[in-house]
Backbone as ProteinMPNN parsed JSONL, in Angstrom:
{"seq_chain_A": "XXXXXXXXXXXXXXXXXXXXXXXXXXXXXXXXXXXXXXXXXXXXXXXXXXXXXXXXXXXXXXXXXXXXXXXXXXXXXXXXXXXXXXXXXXXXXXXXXXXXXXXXXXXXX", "coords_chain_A": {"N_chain_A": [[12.5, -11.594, -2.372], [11.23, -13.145, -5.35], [9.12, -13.665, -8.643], [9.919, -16.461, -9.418], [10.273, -17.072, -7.282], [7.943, -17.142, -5.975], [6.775, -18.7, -7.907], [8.197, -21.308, -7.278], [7.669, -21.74, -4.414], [4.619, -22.289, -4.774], [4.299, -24.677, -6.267], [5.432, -26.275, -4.328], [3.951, -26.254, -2.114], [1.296, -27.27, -3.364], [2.374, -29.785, -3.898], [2.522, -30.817, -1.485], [0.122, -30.7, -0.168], [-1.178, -31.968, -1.703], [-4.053, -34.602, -2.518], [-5.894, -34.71, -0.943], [-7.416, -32.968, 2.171], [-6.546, -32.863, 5.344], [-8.895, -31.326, 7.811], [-9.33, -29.387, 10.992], [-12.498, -28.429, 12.562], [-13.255, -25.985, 14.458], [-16.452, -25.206, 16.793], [-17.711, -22.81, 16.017], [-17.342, -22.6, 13.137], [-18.098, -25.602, 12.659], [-20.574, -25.234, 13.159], [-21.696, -23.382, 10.986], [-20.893, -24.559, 9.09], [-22.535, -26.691, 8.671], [-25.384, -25.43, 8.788], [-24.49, -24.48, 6.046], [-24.752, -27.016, 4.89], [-27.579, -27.785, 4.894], [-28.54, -26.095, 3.846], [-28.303, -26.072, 1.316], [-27.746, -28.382, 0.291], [-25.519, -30.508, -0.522], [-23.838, -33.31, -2.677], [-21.636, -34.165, -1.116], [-20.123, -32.992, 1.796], [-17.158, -32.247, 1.212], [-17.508, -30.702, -1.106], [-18.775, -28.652, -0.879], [-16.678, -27.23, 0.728], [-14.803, -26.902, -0.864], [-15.797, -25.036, -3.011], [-15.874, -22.844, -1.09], [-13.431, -22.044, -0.87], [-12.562, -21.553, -3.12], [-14.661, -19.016, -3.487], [-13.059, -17.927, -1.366], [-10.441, -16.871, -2.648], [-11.558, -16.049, -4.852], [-12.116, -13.501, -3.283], [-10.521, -12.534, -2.829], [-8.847, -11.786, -4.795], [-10.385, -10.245, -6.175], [-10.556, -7.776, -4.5], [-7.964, -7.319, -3.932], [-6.703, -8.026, -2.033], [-4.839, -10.622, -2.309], [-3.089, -9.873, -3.991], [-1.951, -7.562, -2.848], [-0.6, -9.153, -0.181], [0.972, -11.016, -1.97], [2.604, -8.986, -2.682], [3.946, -7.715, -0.424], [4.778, -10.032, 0.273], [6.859, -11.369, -2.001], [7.332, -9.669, -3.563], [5.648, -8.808, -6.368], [2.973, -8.796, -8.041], [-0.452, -10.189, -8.434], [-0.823, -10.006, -11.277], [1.553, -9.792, -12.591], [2.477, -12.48, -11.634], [0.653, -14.061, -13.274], [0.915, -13.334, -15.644], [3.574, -13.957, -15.804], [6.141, -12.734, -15.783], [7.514, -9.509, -13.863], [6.342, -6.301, -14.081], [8.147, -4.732, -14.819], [9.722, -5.735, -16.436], [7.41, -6.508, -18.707], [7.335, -4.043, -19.552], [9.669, -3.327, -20.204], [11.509, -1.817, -18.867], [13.495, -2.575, -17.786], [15.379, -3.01, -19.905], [16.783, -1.02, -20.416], [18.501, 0.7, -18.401], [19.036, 3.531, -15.94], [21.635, 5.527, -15.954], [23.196, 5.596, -12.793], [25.225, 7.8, -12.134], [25.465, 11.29, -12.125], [25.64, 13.214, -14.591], [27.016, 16.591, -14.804], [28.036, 17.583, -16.753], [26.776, 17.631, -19.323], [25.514, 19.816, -19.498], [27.219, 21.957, -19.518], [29.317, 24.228, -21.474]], "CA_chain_A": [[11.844, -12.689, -3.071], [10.678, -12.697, -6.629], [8.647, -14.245, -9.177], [10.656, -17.397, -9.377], [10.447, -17.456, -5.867], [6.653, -17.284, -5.597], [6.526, -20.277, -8.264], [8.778, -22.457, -7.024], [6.613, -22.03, -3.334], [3.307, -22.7, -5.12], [4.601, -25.948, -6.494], [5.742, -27.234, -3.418], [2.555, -26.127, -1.483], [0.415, -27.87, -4.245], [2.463, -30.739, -3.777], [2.334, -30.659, -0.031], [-0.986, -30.6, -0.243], [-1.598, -33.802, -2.343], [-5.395, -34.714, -3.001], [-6.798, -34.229, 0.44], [-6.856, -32.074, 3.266], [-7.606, -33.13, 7.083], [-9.099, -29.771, 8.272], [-10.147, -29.603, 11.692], [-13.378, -27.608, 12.539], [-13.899, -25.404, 15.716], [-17.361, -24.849, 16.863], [-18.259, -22.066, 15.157], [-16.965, -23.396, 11.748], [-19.052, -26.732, 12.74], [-22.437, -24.733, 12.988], [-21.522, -22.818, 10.129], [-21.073, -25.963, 7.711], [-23.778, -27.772, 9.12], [-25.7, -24.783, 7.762], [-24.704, -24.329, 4.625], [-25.175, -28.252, 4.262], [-28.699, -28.032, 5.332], [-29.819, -25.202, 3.003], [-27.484, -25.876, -0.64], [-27.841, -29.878, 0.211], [-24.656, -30.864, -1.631], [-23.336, -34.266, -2.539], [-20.994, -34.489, -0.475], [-19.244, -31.982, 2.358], [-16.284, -31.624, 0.095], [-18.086, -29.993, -2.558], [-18.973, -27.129, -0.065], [-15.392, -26.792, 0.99], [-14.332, -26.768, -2.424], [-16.882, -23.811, -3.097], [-15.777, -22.116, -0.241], [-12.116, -22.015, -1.214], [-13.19, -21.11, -4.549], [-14.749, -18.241, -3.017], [-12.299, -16.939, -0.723], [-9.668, -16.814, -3.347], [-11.801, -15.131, -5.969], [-12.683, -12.508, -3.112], [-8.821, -11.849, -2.229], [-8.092, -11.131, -5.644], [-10.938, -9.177, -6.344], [-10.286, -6.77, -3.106], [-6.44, -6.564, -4.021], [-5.584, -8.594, -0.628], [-4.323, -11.565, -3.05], [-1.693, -8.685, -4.343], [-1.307, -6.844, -1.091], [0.116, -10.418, 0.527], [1.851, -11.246, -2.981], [3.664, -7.598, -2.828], [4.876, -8.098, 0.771], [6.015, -11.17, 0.719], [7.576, -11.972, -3.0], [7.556, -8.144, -4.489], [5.177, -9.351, -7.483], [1.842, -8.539, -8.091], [-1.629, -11.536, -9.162], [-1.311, -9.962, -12.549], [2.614, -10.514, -13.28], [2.263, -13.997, -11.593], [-0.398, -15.057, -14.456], [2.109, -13.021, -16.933], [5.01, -14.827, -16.079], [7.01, -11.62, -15.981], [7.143, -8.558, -13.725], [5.901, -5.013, -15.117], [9.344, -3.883, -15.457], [9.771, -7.006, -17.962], [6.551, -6.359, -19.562], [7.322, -2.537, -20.414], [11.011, -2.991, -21.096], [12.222, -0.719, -18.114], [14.959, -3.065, -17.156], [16.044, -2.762, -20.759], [17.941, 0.413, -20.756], [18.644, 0.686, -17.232], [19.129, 4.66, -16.605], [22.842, 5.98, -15.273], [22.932, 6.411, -11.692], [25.918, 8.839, -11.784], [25.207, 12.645, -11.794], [26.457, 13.923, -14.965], [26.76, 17.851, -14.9], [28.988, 18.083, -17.975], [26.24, 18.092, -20.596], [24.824, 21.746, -19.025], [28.437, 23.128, -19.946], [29.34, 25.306, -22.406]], "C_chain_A": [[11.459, -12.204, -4.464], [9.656, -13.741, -7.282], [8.763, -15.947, -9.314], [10.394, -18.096, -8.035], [9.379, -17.891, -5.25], [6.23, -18.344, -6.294], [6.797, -21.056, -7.635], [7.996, -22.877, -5.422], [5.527, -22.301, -3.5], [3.282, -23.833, -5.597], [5.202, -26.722, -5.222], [4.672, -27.172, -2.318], [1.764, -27.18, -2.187], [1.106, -29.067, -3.963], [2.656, -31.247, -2.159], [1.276, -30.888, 0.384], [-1.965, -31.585, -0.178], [-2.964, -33.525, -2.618], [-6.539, -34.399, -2.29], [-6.404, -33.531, 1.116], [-7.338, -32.679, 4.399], [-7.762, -31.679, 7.597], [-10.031, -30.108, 9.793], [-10.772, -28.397, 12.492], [-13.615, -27.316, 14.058], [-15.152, -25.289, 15.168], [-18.218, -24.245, 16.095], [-18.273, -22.361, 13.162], [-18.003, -24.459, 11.195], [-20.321, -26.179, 12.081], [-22.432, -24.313, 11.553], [-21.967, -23.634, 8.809], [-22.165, -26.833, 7.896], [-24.626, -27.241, 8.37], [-26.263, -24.715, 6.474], [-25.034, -25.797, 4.062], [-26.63, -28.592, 4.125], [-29.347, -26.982, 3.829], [-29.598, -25.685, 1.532], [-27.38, -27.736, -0.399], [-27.361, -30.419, -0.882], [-24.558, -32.194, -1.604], [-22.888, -35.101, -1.434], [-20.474, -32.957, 0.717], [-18.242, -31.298, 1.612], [-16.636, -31.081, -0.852], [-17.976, -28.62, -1.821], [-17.351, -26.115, 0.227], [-14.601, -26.159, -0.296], [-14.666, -25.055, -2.958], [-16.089, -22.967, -2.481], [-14.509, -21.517, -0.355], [-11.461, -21.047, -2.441], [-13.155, -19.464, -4.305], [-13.822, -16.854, -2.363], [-11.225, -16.542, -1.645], [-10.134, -16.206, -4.345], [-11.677, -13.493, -5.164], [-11.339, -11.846, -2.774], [-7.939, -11.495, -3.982], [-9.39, -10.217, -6.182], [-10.683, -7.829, -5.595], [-8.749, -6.433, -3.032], [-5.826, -7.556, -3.015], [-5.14, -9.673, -1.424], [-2.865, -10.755, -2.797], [-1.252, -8.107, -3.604], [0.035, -7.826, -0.587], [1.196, -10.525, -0.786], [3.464, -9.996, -2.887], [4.754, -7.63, -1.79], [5.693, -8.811, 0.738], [6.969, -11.525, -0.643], [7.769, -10.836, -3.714], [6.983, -8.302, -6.043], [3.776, -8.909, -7.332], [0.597, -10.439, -8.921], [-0.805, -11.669, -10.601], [-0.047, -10.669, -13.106], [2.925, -12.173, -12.722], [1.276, -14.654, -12.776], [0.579, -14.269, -15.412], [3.177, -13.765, -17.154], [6.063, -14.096, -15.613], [6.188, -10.041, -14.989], [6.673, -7.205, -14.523], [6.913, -4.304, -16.0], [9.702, -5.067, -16.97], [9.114, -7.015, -18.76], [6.908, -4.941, -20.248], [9.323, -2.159, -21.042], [12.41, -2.006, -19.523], [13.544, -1.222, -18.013], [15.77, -3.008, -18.074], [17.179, -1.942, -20.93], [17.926, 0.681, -19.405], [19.278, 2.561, -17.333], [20.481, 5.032, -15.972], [22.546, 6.383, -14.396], [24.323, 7.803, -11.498], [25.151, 10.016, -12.622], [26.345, 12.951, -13.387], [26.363, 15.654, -15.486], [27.138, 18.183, -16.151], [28.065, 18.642, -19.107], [25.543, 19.578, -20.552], [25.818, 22.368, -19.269], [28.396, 23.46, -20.898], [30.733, 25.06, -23.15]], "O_chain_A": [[11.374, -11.002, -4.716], [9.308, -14.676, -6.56], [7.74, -16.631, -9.309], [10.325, -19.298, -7.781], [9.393, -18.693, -4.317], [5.417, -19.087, -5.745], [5.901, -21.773, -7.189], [7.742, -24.054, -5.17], [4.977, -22.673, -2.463], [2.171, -24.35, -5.48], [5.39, -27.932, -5.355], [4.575, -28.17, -1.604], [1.532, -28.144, -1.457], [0.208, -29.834, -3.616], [3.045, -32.408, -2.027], [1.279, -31.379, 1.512], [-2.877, -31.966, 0.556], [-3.258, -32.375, -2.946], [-7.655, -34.012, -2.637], [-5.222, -33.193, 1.063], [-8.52, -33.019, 4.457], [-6.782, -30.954, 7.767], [-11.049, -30.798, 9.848], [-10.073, -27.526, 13.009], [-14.07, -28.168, 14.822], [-15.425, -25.247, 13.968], [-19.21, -24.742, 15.562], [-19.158, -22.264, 12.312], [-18.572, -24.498, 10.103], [-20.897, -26.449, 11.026], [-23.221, -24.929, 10.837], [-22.841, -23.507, 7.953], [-22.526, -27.666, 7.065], [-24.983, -27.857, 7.367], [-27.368, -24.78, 5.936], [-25.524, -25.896, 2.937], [-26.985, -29.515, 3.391], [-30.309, -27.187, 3.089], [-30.495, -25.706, 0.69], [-26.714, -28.262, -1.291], [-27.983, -30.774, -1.884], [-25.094, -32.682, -0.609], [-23.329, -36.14, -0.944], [-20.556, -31.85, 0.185], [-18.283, -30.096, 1.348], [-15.74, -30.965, -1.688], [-17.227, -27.696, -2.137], [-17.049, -24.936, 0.037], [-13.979, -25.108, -0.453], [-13.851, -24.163, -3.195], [-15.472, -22.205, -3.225], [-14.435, -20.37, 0.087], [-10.504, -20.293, -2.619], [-12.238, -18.715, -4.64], [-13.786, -15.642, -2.577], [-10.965, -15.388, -1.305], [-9.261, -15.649, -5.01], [-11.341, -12.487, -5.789], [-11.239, -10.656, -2.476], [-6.793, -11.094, -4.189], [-8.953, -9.218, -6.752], [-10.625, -6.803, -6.274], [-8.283, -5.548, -2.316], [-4.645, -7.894, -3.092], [-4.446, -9.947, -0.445], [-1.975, -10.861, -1.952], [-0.025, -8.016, -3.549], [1.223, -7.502, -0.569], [2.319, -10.076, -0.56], [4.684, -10.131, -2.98], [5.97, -7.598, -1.977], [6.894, -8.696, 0.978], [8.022, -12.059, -0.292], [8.51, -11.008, -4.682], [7.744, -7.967, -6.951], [3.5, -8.622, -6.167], [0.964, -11.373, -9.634], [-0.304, -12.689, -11.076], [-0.103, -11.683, -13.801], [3.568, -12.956, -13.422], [1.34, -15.861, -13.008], [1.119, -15.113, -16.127], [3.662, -14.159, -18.214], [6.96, -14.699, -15.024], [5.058, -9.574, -15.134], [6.718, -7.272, -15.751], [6.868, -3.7, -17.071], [9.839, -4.899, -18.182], [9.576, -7.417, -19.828], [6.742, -4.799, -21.46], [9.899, -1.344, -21.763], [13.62, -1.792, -19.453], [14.56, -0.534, -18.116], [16.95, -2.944, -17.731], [18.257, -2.18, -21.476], [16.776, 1.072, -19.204], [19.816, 2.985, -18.356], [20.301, 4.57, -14.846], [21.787, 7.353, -14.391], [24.157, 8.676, -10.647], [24.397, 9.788, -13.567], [27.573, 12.909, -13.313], [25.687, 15.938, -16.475], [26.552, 19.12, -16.692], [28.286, 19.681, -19.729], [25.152, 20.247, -21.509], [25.606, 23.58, -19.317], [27.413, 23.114, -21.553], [31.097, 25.821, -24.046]]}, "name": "protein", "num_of_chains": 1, "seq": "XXXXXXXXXXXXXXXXXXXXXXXXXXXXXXXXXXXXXXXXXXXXXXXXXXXXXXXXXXXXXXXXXXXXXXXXXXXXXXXXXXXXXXXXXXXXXXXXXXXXXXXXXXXXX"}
């Protein structure tokens, strides 16, 4: 997979997606949100969710697991997804690509 590869799946997620979500809440989840609705007494529920989303996604690219998952599955890192361009594209490497044959000749005499 590549860069290309990880766009073109984030645009069809996002549009998969659409405007809403139906999410449905086990138990523990329930209590959980009930909770946080009781203490931060938002608007609405969706605000919280929103938050929460927010959240988990800042804390997976703070902690690397964003890039971990990114690396596995598409061979890309957060950073060259907001670049546009892998590292090797940013520093040129792929530019001059280096000869894989073995040549002994230039050590002769």
């Amino acid at each position: 997979m590549s860069l290309d590869d990880l766009q073109a799946d984030i645009e069809d997620e996002y549009t998969d997606l659409g405007d809403e979500v139906g999410v449905s809440l086990d138990r523990e989840t329930r209590n959980e949100l009930a909770m946080l609705n009781a203490a931060f007494d938002p608007d609405d529920t969706d605000e919280l969710l929103r938050r929460a989303v927010h959240m988990l996604f800042q804390s997976a690219v703070e902690t690397g697991n964003l890039t971990f998952h990114l690396r596995s599955e598409y061979d890309v890192t957060y950073d060259e997804y907001l670049s546009g361009m892998t590292y090797d594209e940013m520093t040129g490497g792929n530019q001059f690509p280096q000869q894989q044959q073995k040549d002994d000749r230039r050590y002769q005499f």
